[in-house]
C-alpha positions as CSV (number, residue, x, y, z in Angstrom):
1,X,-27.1,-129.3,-17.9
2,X,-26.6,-129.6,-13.8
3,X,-23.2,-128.2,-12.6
4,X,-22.2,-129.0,-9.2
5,X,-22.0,-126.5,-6.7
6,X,-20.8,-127.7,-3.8
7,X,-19.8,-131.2,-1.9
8,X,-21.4,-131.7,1.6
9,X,-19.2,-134.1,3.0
10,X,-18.8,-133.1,6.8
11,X,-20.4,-130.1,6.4
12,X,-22.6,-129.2,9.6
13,X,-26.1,-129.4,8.9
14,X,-27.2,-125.6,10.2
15,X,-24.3,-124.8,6.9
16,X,-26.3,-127.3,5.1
17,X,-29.7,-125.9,5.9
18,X,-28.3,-121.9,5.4
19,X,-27.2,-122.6,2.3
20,X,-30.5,-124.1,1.1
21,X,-32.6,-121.6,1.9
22,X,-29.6,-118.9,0.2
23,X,-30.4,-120.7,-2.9
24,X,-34.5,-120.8,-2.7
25,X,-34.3,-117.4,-1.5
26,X,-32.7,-116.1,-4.5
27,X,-34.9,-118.6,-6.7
28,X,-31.8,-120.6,-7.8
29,X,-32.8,-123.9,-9.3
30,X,-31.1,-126.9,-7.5
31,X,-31.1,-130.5,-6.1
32,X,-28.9,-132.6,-4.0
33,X,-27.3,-136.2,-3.7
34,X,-27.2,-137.8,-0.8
35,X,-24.4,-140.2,0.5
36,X,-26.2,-143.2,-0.1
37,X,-26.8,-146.5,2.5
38,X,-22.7,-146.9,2.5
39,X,-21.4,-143.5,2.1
40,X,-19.8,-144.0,-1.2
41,X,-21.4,-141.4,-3.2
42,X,-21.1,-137.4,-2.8
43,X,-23.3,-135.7,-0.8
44,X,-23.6,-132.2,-2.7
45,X,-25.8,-129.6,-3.8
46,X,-25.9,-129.3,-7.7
47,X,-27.5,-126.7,-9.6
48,X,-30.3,-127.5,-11.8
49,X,-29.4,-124.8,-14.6
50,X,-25.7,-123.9,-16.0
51,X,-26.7,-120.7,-16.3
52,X,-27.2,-120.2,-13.0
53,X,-23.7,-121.1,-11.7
54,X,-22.1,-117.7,-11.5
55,X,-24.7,-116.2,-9.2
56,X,-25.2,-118.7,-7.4
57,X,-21.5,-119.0,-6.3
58,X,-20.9,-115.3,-6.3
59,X,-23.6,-115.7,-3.6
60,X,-22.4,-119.1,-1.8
61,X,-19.1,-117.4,-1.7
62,X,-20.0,-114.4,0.3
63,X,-22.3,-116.5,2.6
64,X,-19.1,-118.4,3.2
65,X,-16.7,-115.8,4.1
66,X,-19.5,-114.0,6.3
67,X,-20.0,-117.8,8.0
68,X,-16.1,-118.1,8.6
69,X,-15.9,-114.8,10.7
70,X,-19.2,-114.8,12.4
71,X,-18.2,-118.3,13.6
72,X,-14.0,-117.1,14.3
73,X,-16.0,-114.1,16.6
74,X,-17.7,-117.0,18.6
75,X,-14.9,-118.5,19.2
């Protein structure tokens, strides 16, 4: 069964494209909904295999937290 992993409302698409390739890069199984013509749906990234949830957040959570401080030393 899919399991969402995370919504991409106003996400920035370099985010959007990083956290894509995390996912193929570590041969996580996943699709994504878009928005749809009036924005009503949820843009998100859902994984294609329950099983798969743990890593893959594990992993989306660390790219996250190293994400929030190389972007806090840019500033």
């Amino acid at each position: 069964m899919s399991r969402l992993l995370i919504k991409l409302r106003h996400a920035p698409d370099d985010e959007i494209a990083e956290i894509r390739a995390l996912l193929s890069e570590h041969h996580i199984d996943f699709y994504e909904t878009q928005a749809g013509p009036w924005g009503v749906s949820a843009p998100a990234i859902w994984l294609k295999r329950d099983a798969q949830y743990e890593r893959a957040k594990a992993l989306l959570d660390r790219y996250q937290e190293q994400r929030f401080h190389a972007k806090r030393a840019d500033y």
